[in-house]
N, C-alpha and C positions, 0 to 999 in steps of 0.2 A: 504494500500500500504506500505508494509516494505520499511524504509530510507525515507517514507516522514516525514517531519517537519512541523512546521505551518507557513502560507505564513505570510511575514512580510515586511511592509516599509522599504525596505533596499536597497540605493542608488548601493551598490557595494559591490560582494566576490571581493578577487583579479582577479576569472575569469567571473565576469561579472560584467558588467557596464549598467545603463544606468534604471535599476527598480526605478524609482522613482514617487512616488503619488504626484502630479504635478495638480497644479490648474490652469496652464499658456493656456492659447489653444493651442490644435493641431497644429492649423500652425504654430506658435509661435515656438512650439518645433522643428517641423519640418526643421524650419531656421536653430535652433540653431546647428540640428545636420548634415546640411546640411554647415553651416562656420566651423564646427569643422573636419567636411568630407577635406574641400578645404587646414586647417588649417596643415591636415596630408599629403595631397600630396606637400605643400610646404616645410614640415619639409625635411633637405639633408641627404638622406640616407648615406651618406660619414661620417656623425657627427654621424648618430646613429650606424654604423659599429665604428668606433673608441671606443663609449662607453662602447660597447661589447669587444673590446679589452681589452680596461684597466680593466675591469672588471674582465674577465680572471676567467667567470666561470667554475668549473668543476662539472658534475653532479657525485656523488658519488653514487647511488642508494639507498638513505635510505627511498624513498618513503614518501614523509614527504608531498611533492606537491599533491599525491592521498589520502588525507586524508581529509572531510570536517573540522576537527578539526585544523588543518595548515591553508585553503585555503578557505574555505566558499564553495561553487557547483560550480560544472563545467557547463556554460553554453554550448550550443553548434549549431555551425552555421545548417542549414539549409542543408547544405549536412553531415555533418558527423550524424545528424539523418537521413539521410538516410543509411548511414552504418550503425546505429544498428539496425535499424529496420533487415538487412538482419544477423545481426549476434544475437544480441538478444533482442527483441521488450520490454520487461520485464525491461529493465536497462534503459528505458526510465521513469520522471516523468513531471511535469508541473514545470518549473522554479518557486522556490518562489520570491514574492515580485509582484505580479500581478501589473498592471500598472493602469487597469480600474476596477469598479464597475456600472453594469447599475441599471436600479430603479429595477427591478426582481431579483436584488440581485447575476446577470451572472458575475464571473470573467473574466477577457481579459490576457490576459498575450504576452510577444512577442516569447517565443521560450520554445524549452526544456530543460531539467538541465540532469546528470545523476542521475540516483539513487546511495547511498548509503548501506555500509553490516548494520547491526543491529551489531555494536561493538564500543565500547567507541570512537575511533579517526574518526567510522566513513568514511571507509576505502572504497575508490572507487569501483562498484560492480564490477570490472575487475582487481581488483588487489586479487593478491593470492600467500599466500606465500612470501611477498617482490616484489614481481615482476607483472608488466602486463600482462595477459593473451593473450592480442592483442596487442600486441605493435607495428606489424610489419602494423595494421591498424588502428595507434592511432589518436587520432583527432587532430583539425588545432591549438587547443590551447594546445595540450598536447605537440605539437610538438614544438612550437617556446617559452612555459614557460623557463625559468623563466622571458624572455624579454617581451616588450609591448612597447607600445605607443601611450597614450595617456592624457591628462590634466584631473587634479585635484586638489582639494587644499590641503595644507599640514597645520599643526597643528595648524599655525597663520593665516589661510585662505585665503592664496597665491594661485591664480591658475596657477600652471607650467605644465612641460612636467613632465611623471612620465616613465620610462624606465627598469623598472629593480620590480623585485618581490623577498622579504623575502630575503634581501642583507643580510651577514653576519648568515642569521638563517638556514640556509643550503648548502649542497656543498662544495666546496671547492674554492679559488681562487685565483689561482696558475697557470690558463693553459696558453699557449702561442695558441692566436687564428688567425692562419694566415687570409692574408686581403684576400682572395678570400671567403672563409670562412666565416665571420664576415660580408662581404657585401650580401651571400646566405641568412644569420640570418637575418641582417634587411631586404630583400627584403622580405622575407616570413610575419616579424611580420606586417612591414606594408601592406602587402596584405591582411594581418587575420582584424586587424583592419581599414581596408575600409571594406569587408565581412561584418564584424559587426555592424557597423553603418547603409550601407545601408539595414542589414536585420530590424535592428529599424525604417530606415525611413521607409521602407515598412509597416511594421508593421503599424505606425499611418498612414500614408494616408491609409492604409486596413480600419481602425476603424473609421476614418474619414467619410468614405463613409458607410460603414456599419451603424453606427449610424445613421447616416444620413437617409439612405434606411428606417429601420427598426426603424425608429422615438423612437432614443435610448438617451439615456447620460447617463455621469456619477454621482453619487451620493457618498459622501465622506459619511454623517453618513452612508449609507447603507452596504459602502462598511466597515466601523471602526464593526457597530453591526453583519455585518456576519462572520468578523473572530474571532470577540466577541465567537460566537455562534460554531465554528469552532473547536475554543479549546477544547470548553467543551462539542464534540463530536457528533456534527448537521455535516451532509453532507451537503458539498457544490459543486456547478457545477464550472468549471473551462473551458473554451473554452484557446486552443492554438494557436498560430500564426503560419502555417509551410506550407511552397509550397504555397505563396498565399489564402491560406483560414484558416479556422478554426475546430482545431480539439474537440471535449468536454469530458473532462472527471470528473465523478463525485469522490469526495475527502474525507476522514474522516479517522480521528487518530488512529492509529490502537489501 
């Protein structure tokens, strides 16, 4: 598969959140993401329209946000895989950072990522020439970047709200963003991110039950020796999280 990489433990790109190899149980998680869900509808959309104010991004077009080498993969909700699928099935891959490993050595993953070109930065497979190819059908995170919302911790392992993506390392900011405006922005990011959370809770109550059914678990070495084996050019199975069920596709490094 050209633009895949090797799946890896990795909590967070900037546009996705939430891949983490996790010894906690299911429901456990389930809580967590279930108070962090309640955590976002209390946050005042008034305060994160202001933030976007003062912020006073302008986007310049220098494409810096379609690059994996900027940005890490772009995950993508559950319907804008449905938009590629109808425009091109091919720029879809399996998000890395799978979540699960069962004892047959099956990946779990919660969604899909886009592919990437085969060139150094890495460059989104819809971008062409500087510019997006579909922009007039770009997806929910392409759309409300550079903003966001949601907790993480910062360097001294504080967990706060985190608002704002690659401040100062792109753009310009300078613009004057009226409040009609700036209350559209946050209404949007916070709708992306509810979107996003509950396609994760779905995701593990899916796997919850699944395991379950299919008298399944996880396995941490199995899952450490199959990307072991991954690298160095063994195919692996990958099942997808998408509409409810599970899609499968088999993986190896080009």
């Amino acid at each position: 598969m050209p633009g895949t990489r090797p799946l890896t433990s990795c909590r967070t790109s900037t546009k996705k959140r939430g891949a983490t190899i996790s010894l906690t149980p299911i429901p456990l998680r389930i809580i967590a993401l279930t108070q962090e869900r309640n955590s976002l509808f209390e946050y005042p959309l008034e305060r994160l329209a202001g933030i976007i104010r003062d912020i006073g991004f302008r986007c310049t077009s220098c494409a810096k946000c379609c690059t994996r080498s900027f940005n890490g993969h772009v995950f993508l909700l559950d319907r804008d895989v449905r938009e590629v699928k109808e425009i091109e099935p091919e720029a879809l891959e399996p998000a890395p950072g799978p979540e699960f490993c069962d004892q047959n050595g099956v990946f779990y993953v919660s969604g899909y990522a886009l592919r990437v070109q085969d060139d150094e930065a890495g460059s989104c497979w819809f971008l062409q020439d500087g510019r997006c190819r579909i922009y007039d059908r770009r997806f929910a995170i392409c759309r409300i970047y550079p903003y966001m919302l949601h907790r993480e911790p910062d360097q001294e392992g504080v967990v706060d709200w985190r608002q704002f993506s690659g401040l100062e390392h792109h753009g310009e900011y300078d613009a004057e963003i009226p409040d009609e405006e700036s209350m559209t922005i946050a209404r949007e990011v916070k709708e992306y991110e509810n979107a996003f959370l509950m396609q994760e809770i779905r995701f593990l109550e899916y796997i919850q039950d699944y395991f379950t059914k299919n008298k399944l678990r996880h396995v941490q070495k199995i899952y450490d020796d199959r990307l072991r084996a991954f690298r160095k050019g063994a195919e692996i199975t990958v099942k997808v999280f998408f509409d409810d069920s599970l899609e499968e596709h088999r993986l190896r490094l080009p």
